[in-house]
Steps between C-alpha positions, in 0.01 A plus 500: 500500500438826676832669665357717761664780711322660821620829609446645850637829578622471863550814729582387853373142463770308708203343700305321242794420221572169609162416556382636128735308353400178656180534410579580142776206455241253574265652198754527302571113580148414429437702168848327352372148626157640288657574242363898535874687443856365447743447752697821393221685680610722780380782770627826473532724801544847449734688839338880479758631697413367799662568865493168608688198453239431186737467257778313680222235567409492110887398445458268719216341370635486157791336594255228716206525186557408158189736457542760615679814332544854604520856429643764722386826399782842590239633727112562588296534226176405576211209453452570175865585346595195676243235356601685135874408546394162595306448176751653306783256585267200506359510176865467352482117695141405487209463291263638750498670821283545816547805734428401848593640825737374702249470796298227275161629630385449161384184445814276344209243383421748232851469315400174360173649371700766352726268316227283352355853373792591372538205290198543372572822344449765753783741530422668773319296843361726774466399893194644581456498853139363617512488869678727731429350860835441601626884454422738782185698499635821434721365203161387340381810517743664307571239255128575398512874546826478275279309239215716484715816465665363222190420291302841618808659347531287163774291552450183361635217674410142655280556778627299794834450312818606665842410342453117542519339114674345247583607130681349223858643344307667180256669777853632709627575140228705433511658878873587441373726225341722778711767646305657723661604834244527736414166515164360541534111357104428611365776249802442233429138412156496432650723218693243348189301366598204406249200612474463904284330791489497814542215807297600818756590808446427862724699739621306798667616853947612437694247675686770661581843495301793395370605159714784356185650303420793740204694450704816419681276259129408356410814490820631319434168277146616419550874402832374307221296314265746426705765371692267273174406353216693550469905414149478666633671845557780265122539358343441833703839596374666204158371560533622874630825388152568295292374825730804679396745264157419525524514872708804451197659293264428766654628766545814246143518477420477880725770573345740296166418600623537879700849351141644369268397780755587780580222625869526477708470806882558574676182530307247314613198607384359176784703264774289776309194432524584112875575476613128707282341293670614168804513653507172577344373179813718302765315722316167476493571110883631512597155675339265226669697243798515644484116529476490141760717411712310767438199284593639195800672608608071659472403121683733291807459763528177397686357734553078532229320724755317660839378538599158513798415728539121516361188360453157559424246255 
């Protein structure tokens, strides 16, 4: 029998703790009375250094929820660090886990389906989301600009797949081998390959609060993405440096032709328009670059993607 471990990282989630974890007791109640995992299973909830009384209700919940275990991270370190020290610890006490937010606007129906696949040999279960209707308009129109982006530039991921999934200890084994800094979990585990599927996702309404995922914090999330796995940024600026010298030719061209037949006159406006537009293509090219070598210079540091402070099991 499956022991199964959920991890939500939590970042100002006082609101909706109590409820989550009502909702996920009484799966966890049904799937033992199924026989689907062992009574040892537990949810994991992941403090991210929260400023509000998140963590002091986890504690309190643990003491109330045989369940229930926590993890208090030392201080802010984001989405992604957060659900990474979650799977880290849990794979020590389970045989599989599912990363969930603590929000549960993924659809909790799906863990089952995940289990089932997981015992029939896939290490790795995706949540695929298939219908969106319950997030506001303007989130759904990131969510599939942040999609698109990612496959015009390369990166290879799960289309429609955020963080919500479940994989087995020898796919968190083989995760742990990873030690990449800049952390971008929805591009890194396809990378694993070991078998995987998929359980379709439907997204319903938070019971309170507001989401966390800003759209600067998208965006960040995004370019974080693309520069940890994709060098194409870096040939479309070669490719648009060849279009400028082309252009640059032209213009070369016309100006002579303007120089012989006297048509010259002081103050072309076109030489102004000529020097922002290269201008800003050099400091547009400067800035992906830079990105890049930003990137690099977060690896070879080295420094630990988190700090654990307390926890409770």
């Amino acid at each position: 029998m499956v022991t199964l471990a959920t991890v939500s990282p939590c970042y100002n989630e006082e609101e909706v703790l109590r409820h989550s974890v009502e909702r996920l007791t009484a799966l966890f109640e049904r799937m033992i009375a199924e026989g689907l995992i062992s009574r040892e299973s537990m949810m994991v909830f992941v403090n991210d250094g929260s400023r509000d009384r998140t963590w002091e209700v986890i504690r309190e919940l643990h003491a109330e929820n045989r369940f229930v275990r926590g993890i208090n991270l030392a201080h802010n370190v984001g989405h992604q660090n957060a659900i990474m020290a979650g799977m880290m610890t849990a794979r020590e006490w389970a045989d599989a886990v599912v990363t969930i937010d603590a929000d549960l606007q993924d659809d909790i129906e799906c863990i089952p389906k995940m289990v089932k696949a997981f015992e029939e040999g896939n290490d790795i279960v995706y949540g695929v989301k298939v219908s969106r209707e319950a997030d506001p308009l303007m989130k759904k129109l990131t969510a599939q600009t942040f999609y698109r982006l990612q496959s015009t530039m390369g990166v290879e991921s799960v289309y429609n797949h955020a963080d919500f999934r479940l994989m087995s200890k020898r796919a968190l084994d083989m995760l742990s081998d990873y030690k990449e800094h800049n952390l971008y979990l929805r591009g890194l585990i396809p990378q694993i390959g070991l078998k995987h599927t998929t359980v379709d996702d439907v997204i319903s309404e938070r019971f309170a609060g507001k989401s966390k995922y800003t759209l600067g914090k998208m965006l960040r999330l995004a370019l974080n993405g693309i520069t940890a796995f994709s060098v194409r940024p870096l040939f479309i600026i070669y490719n648009i440096g060849i279009l400028f010298l082309i252009i640059a030719f032209l213009i070369g061209c016309y100006v002579a032709y303007s120089f012989l037949f006297g048509y010259v006159e002081p103050g072309w406006a076109s030489l102004i328009i000529s020097i922002y537009l290269v201008g800003g293509f050099v400091l547009m090219s400067i800035g992906i670059i830079g990105t890049y070598i930003g990137q690099i210079y977060t690896e070879v540091k080295g420094r630990p993607l988190y700090h654990v402070q307390e926890i409770l099991s």
